[in-house]
C-alpha angles and dihedrals in degrees: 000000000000120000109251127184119239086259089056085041091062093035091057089044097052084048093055096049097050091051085052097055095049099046084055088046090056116094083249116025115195099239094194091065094041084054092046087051097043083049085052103038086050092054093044087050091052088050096050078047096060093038093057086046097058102044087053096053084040083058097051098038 
């Protein structure tokens, strides 16, 4: 998995989500790939997480 920054982090989250909106909006939605890109967007999100840990205890250190 690539390095991203904690702005390409947000941006891929906010990606995912979209796709995921507009499969579910679809008269089938493939429910395999809405379940791949919620897997992804939630480990996106722990790593901004941590990103955004690590830069406040960077800050009170």
């Amino acid at each position: 998995m690539p390095l991203m920054n904690a702005q390409q982090l947000r941006a891929e989250i906010a990606r995912l989500t979209m796709a995921m909106r507009e499969e579910s909006a679809r008269p089938n939605p493939d429910k395999a790939k809405i379940q791949i890109w919620s897997l992804r967007r939630q480990s996106l999100q722990e790593r901004l997480w941590t990103i955004e840990l690590n830069a406040a205890t960077a800050r009170w250190a």
